[in-house]
C-alpha positions as CSV (number, residue, x, y, z in Angstrom):
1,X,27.0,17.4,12.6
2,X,27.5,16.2,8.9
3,X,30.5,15.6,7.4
4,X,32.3,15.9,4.5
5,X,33.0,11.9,4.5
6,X,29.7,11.2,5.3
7,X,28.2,13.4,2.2
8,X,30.7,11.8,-0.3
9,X,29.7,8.3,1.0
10,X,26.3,8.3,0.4
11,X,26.7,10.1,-2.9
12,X,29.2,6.7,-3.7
13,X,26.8,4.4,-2.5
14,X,23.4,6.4,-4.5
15,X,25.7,5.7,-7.6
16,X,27.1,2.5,-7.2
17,X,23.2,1.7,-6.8
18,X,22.3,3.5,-9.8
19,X,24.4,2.1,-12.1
20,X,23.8,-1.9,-11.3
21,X,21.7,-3.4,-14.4
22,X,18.4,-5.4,-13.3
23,X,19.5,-9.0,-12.1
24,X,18.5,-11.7,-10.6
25,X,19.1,-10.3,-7.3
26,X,16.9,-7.7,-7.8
27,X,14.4,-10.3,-8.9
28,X,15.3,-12.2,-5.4
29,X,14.6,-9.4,-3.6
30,X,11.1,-7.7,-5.3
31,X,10.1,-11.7,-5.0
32,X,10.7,-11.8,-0.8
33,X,9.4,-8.1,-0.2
34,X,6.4,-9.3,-2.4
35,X,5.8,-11.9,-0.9
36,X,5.1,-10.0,2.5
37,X,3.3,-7.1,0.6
38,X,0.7,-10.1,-1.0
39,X,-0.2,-11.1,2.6
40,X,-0.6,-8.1,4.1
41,X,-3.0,-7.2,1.3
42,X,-4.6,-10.9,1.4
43,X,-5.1,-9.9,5.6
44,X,-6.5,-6.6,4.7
45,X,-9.5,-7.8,2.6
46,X,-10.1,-10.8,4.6
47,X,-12.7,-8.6,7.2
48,X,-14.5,-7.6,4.1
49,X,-15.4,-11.4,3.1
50,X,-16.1,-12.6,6.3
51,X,-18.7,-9.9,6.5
52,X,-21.8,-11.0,5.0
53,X,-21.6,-14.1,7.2
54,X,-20.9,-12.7,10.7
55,X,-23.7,-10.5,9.9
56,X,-26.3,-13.6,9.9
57,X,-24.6,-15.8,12.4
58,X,-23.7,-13.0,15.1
59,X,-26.9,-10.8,13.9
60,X,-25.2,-7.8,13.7
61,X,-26.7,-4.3,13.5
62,X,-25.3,-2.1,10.3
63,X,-23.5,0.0,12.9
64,X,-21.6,-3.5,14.2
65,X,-20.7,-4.0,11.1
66,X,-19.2,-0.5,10.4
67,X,-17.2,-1.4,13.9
68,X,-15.9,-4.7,13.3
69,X,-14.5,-3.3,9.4
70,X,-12.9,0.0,10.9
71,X,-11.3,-1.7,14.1
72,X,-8.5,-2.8,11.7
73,X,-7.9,0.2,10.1
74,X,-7.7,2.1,13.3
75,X,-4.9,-0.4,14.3
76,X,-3.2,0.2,10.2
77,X,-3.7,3.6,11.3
78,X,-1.1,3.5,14.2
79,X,0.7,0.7,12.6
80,X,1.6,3.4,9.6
81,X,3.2,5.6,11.9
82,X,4.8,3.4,15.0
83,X,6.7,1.6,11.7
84,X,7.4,5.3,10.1
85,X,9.9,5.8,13.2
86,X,11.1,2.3,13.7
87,X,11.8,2.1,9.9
88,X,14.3,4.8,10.0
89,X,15.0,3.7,13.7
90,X,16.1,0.3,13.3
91,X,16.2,-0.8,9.2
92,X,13.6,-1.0,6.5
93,X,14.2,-5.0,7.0
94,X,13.7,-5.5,10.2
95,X,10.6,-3.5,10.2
96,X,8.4,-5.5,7.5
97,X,9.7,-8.4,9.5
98,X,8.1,-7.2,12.9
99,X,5.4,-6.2,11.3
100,X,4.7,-9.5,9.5
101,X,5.2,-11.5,11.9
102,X,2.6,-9.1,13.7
103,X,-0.5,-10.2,11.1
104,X,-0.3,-13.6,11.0
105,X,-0.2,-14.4,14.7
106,X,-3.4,-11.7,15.2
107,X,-4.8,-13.7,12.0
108,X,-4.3,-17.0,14.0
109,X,-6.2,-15.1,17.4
110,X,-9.1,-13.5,14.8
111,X,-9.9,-17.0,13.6
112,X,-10.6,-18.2,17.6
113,X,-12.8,-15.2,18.1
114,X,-16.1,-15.9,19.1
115,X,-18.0,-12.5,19.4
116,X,-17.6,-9.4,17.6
117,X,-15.8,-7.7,20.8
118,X,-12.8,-10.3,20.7
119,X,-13.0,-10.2,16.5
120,X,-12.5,-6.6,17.1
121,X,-9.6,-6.6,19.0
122,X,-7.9,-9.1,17.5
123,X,-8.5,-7.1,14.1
124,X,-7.0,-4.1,15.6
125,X,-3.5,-6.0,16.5
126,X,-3.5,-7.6,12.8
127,X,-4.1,-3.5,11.8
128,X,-0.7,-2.7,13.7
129,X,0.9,-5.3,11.2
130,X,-0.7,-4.2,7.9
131,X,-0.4,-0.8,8.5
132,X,3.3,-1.0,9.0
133,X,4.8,-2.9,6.7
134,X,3.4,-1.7,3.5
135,X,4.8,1.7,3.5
136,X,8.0,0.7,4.7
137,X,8.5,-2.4,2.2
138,X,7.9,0.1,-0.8
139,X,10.2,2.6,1.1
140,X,13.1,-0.2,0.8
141,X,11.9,-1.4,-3.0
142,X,12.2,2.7,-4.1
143,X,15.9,3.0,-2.6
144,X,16.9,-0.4,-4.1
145,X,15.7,1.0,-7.8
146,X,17.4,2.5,-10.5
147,X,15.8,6.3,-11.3
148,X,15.6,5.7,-14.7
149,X,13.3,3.0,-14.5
150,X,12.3,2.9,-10.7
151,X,8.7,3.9,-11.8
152,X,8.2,0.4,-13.4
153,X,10.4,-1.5,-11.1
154,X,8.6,-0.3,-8.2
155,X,5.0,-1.0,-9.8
156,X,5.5,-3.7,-10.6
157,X,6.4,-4.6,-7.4
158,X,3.5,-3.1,-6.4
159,X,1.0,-5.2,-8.3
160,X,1.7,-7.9,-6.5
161,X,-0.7,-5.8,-4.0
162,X,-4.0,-6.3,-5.5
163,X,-2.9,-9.4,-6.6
164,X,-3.1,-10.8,-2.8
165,X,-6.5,-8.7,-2.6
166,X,-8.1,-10.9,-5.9
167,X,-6.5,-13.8,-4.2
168,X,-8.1,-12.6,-1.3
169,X,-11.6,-12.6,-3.0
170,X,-10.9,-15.7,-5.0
171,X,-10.0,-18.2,-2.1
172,X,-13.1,-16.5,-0.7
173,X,-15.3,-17.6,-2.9
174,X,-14.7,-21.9,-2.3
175,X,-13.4,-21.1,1.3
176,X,-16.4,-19.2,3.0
177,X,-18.8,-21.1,1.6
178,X,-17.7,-24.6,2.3
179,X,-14.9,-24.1,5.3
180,X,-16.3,-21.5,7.2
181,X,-15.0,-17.5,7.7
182,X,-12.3,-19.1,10.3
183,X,-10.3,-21.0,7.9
184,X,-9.7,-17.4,5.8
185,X,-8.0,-16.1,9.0
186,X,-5.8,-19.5,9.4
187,X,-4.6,-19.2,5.8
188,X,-3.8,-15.5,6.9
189,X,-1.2,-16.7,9.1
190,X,0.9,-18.1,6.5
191,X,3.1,-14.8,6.8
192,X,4.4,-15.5,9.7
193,X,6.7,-18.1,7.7
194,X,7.7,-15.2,5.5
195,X,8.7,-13.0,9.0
196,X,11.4,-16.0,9.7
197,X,12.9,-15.7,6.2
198,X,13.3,-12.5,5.3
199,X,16.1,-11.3,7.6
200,X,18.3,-13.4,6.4
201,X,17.8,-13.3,2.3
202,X,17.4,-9.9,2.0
203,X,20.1,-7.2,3.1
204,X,18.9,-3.8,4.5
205,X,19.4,-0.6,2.3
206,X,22.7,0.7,2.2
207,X,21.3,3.7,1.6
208,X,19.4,3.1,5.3
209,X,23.0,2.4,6.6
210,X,24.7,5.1,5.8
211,X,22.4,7.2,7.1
212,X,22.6,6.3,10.4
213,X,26.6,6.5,10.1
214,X,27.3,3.1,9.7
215,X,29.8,3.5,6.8
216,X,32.2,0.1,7.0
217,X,28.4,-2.2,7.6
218,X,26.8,0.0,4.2
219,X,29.9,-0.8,1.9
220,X,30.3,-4.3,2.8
221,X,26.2,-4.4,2.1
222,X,26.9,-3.2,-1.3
223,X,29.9,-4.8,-2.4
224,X,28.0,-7.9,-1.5
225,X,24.8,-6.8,-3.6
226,X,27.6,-5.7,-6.2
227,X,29.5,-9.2,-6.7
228,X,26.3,-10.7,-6.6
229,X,24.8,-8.7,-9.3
230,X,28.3,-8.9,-11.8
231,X,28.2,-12.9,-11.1
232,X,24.3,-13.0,-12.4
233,X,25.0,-10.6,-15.4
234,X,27.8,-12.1,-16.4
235,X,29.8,-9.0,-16.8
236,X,31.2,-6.3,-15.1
237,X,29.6,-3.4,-14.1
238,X,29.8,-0.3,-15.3
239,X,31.6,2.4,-13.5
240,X,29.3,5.0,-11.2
241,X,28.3,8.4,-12.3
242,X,28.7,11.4,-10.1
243,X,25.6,11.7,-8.3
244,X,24.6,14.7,-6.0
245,X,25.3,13.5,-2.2
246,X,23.1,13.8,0.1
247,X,22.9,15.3,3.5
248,X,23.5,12.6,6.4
249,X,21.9,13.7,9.6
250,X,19.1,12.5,12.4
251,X,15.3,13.0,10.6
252,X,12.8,14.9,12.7
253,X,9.0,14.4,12.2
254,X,8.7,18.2,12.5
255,X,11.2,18.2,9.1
256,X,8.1,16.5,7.0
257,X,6.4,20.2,7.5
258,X,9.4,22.7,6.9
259,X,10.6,24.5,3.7
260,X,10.1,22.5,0.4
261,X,8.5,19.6,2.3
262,X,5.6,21.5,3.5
263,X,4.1,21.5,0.1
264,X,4.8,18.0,-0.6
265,X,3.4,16.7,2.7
266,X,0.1,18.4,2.5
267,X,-0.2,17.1,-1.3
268,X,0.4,14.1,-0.4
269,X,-1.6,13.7,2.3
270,X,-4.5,14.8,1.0
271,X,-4.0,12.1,-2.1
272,X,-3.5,9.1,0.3
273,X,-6.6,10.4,1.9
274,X,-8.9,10.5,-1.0
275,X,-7.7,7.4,-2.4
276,X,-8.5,5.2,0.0
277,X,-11.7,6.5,1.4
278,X,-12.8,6.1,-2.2
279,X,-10.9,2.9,-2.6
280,X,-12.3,1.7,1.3
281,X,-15.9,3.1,0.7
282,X,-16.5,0.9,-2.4
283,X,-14.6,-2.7,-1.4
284,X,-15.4,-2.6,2.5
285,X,-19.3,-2.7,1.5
286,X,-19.3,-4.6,-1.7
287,X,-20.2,-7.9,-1.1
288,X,-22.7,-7.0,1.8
289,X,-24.3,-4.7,-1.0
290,X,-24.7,-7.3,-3.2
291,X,-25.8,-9.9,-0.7
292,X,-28.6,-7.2,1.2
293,X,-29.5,-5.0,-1.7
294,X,-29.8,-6.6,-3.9
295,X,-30.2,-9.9,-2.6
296,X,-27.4,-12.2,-4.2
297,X,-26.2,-15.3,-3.2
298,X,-23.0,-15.2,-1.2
299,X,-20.8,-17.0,-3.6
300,X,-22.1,-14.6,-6.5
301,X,-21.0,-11.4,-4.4
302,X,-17.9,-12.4,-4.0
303,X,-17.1,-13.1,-7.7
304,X,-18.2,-9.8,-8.4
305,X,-15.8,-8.9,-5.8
306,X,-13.3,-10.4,-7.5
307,X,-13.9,-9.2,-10.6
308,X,-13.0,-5.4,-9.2
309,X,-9.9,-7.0,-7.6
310,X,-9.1,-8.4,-11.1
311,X,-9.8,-4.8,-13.1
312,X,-7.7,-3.1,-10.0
313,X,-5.0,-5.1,-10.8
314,X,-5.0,-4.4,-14.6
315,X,-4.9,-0.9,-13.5
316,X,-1.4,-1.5,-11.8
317,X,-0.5,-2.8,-14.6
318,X,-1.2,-0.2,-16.7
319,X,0.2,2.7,-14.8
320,X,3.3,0.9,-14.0
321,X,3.7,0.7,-18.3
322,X,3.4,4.5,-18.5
323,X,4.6,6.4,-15.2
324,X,8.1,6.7,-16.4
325,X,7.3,8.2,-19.3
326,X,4.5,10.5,-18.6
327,X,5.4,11.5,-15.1
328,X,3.6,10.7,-11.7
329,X,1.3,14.2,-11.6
330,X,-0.4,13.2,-15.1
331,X,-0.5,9.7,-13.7
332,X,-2.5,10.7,-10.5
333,X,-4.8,13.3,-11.6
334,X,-5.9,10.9,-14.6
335,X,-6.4,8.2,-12.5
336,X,-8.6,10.1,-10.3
337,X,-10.5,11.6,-12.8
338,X,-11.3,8.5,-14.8
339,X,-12.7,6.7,-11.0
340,X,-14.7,10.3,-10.3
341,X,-16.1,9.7,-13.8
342,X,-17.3,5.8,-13.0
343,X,-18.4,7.1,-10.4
344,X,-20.3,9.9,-11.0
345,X,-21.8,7.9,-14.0
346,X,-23.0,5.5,-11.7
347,X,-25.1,7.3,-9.6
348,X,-26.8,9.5,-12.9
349,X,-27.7,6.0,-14.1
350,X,-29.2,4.8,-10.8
351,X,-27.7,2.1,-8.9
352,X,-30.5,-0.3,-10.2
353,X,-29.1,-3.8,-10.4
354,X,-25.9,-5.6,-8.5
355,X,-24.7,-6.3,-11.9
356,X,-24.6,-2.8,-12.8
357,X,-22.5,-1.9,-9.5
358,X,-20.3,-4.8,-10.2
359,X,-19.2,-3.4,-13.5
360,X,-18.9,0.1,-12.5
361,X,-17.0,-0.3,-9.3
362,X,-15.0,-2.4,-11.4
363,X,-14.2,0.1,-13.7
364,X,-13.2,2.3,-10.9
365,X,-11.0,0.0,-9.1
366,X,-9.3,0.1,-12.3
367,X,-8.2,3.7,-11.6
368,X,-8.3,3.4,-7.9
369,X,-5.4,0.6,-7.5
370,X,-3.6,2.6,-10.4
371,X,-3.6,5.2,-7.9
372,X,-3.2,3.4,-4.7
373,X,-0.1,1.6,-6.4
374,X,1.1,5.2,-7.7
375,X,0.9,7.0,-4.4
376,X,3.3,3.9,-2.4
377,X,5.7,5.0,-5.5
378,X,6.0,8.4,-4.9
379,X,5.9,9.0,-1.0
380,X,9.3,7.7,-0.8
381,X,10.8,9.5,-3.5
382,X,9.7,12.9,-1.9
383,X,12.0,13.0,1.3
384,X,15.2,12.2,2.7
385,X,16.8,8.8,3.5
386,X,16.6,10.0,7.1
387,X,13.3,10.7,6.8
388,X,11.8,8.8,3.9
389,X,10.1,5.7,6.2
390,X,8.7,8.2,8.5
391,X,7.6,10.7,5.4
392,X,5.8,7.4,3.6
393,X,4.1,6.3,6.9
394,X,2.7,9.6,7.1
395,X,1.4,9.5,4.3
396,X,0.3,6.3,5.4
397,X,-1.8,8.0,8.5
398,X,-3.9,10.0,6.0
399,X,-4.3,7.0,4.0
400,X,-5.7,5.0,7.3
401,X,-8.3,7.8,7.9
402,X,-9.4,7.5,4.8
403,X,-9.6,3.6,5.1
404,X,-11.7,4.5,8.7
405,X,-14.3,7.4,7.3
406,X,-14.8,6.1,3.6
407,X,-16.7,2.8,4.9
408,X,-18.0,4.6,8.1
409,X,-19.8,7.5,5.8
410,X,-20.8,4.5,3.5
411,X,-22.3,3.0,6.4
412,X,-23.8,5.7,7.8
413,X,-25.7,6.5,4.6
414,X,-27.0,2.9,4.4
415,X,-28.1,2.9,8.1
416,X,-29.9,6.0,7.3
417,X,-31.7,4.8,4.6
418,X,-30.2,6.7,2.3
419,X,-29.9,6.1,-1.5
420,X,-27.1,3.8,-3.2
421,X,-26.8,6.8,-5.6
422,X,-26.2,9.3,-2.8
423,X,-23.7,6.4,-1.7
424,X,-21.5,6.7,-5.3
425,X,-22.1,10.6,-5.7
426,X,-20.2,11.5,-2.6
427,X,-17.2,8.8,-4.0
428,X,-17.2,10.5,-6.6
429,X,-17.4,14.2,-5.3
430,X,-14.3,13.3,-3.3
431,X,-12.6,11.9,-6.6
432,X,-12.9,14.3,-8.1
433,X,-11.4,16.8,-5.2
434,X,-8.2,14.8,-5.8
435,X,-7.5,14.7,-9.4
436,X,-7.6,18.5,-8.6
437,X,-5.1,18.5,-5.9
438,X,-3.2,16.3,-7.8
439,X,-2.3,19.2,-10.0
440,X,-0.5,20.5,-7.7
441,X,1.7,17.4,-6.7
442,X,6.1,17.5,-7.1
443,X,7.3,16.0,-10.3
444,X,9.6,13.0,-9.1
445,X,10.3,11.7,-13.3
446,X,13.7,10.4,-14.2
447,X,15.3,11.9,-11.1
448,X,17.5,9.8,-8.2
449,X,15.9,10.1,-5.0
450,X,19.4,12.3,-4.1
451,X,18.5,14.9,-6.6
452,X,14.9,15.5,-5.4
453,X,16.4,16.2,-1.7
454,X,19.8,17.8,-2.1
């Protein structure tokens, strides 16, 4: 049962958050959780570049390769939602640092694989990693933020997201070439350095704390994060507002699909989903398209790799300038629009050359990591602290099917014999779905994540 006390505390600690000016702890903080976020992305891709080889040197059929790409999104799949529940089980921290520590030891068992059956697996446990930690890290960013300015502060945070997938494709491009697919997987075990640090440099979320009734441990969090926030600013800190309190009690899954919530659940659902199967359907096949279809050298395919890493990154950039002032539901159905249109383009032209897909998926990455980056934003800010880990890894489970049937109908296409064109139509038919649905999505602007669930 909720009480009074318990109400009034987590209203205190909301504002006493609010009101702390950005500091060098913050800083600290977004640098650590990034820091995990750019190897998990970095892991993610790594599949993707290893590709074109394992299709020559274990002479895989198209199907094999479809397989061997989707095994570790299955395992993001029930990463997303095994870390939804242990995120608001036992801390946002402790979470990313499971899961972390979870992708670079399968990375160090994926690069001693020596058959697609053991590359599979491995891929799989590595999946359980990726596929929890993301959602949960920008869970923990979002109730670390100010509302005013969380849109930037957690975009930000979030580019450092495609940043590990261009690094991903960069390091590619020397690595695979002249070291071999193996050593990609050995770099991908850096994180587990990462998994050692971070429970002891970064505190868990007082809002976290208090939610599970642990009053005295969430104010001594917070007067901590407060005296180290007035020592870097130099000043002291300005005195909280009133801010609306918000209910503390046990989250339920079933919650995510009652009242208010149903609505923002199925939205956002359906977002996640058509984000990454566009997102997935392009990268998972682009440097095997360029290398079969149009018969590049490796080492060209993945710069044009790169090169839609690089625009996808711009893209987070971009959105994370102008979310806060023009709302997330503009945000999202533009985004989508402008990657149905590059799309659809695309295919009316005729996918003719590798150059021409290179600068058209480009342009759609552009819009695609705008959304992707967007969407890690937003699921958090639409539930509960009792629920908001387990509402953004659900999320996260529509997002991993999309990861699973975007390069699977892709696949299936190509092993048809299908056209490249029918390939970029059905991208950007799904798209386009979105930026519609979009329309329909809960405004989140300018309001603490208290407000949006009182």
């Amino acid at each position: 049962m909720t009480t009074v006390a318990g109400k009034q505390g987590l209203g205190s600690i909301a504002a006493r958050l609010e009101r702390l000016p950005h500091s060098r702890w913050h800083v600290k903080v977004r640098f650590l959780i990034g820091a995990v976020t750019f190897f998990e992305a970095f892991d993610q891709l790594l599949a993707a570049s290893a590709l074109p080889v394992l299709m020559k040197e274990w002479h895989l059929t198209t199907g094999q390769a479809t397989f061997a790409v989707t095994t570790g999104s299955v395992g993001m799949l029930f990463g997303a939602l095994l870390a939804g529940w242990l995120g608001d089980r036992i801390g946002r921290v402790r979470t990313v640092a499971l899961g972390v520590a979870t992708t670079g030891l399968a990375s160090l068992a994926v690069a001693t694989a020596n058959g697609i059956e053991l590359f599979s697996l491995f891929r799989f446990v590595q999946g359980l990693g990726i596929g929890g930690v993301v959602p949960v890290a920008a869970t923990y960013i979002n109730e670390i933020a100010r509302s005013d300015k969380r849109g930037r502060f957690v975009l930000l945070y979030e580019m450092i997201f495609p940043a590990g997938l261009a690094a991903a494709s960069l390091v590619a491009v020397w690595v695979v070439p002249n070291l071999g697919w193996r050593a990609m997987f050995l770099i991908g075990a850096l994180p587990v350095l990462v998994a050692v640090l971070l429970p002891r440099h970064v505190a868990e979320s007082p809002r976290w704390l208090l939610s599970q009734g642990r009053t005295e441990e969430a104010e001594r969090v917070i007067a901590r994060i407060e005296a180290e926030v007035e020592k870097s600013v130099g000043e002291p800190l300005p005195k909280p507002s009133d801010t609306p309190p918000e209910e503390v009690r046990r989250g339920r899954l079933r919650d995510l699909f009652t009242g208010r919530y149903l609505r923002r659940t199925t939205v956002l659902s359906a977002l996640w989903f058509v984000a990454y199967y566009v997102n997935h359907g392009i990268s998972t096949w682009l440097p095997s398209l360029y290398t079969k279809n149009f018969g590049l050298d490796l080492t060209t395919a993945l710069v044009y790799t790169l090169l839609s890493n690089i625009t996808g990154l711009l893209g987070t950039f971009a959105v994370a300038l102008v979310i806060d002032r023009i709302g997330r539901r503009p945000a999202l159905a533009t985004a989508l629009g402008g990657a149905a249109l590059a799309l659809g383009t695309l295919a009316l032209a005729g996918v003719t050359s590798g150059l021409q897909v290179a600068v058209f998926a480009s342009c759609t990455t552009f819009f695609v990591y705008a959304i992707n980056a967007g969407l890690y934003l937003y699921s958090p800010e639409l539930y509960p602290t009792s629920n908001r880990a387990r509402g953004a890894a659900f999320g996260g489970l529509w997002n991993r099917l999309g990861v699973i049937l975007g390069p699977i109908t892709v696949g299936a296409i190509l092993g048809s014999g299908g056209s490249l064109s029918l390939v970029f139509v059905q991208l950007a038919c799904v798209a386009g779905a979105g930026a519609v649905i979009a329309l329909f999505a809960v405004e989140t602007k300018g309001r603490t994540l208290e407000e949006l669930n009182a």
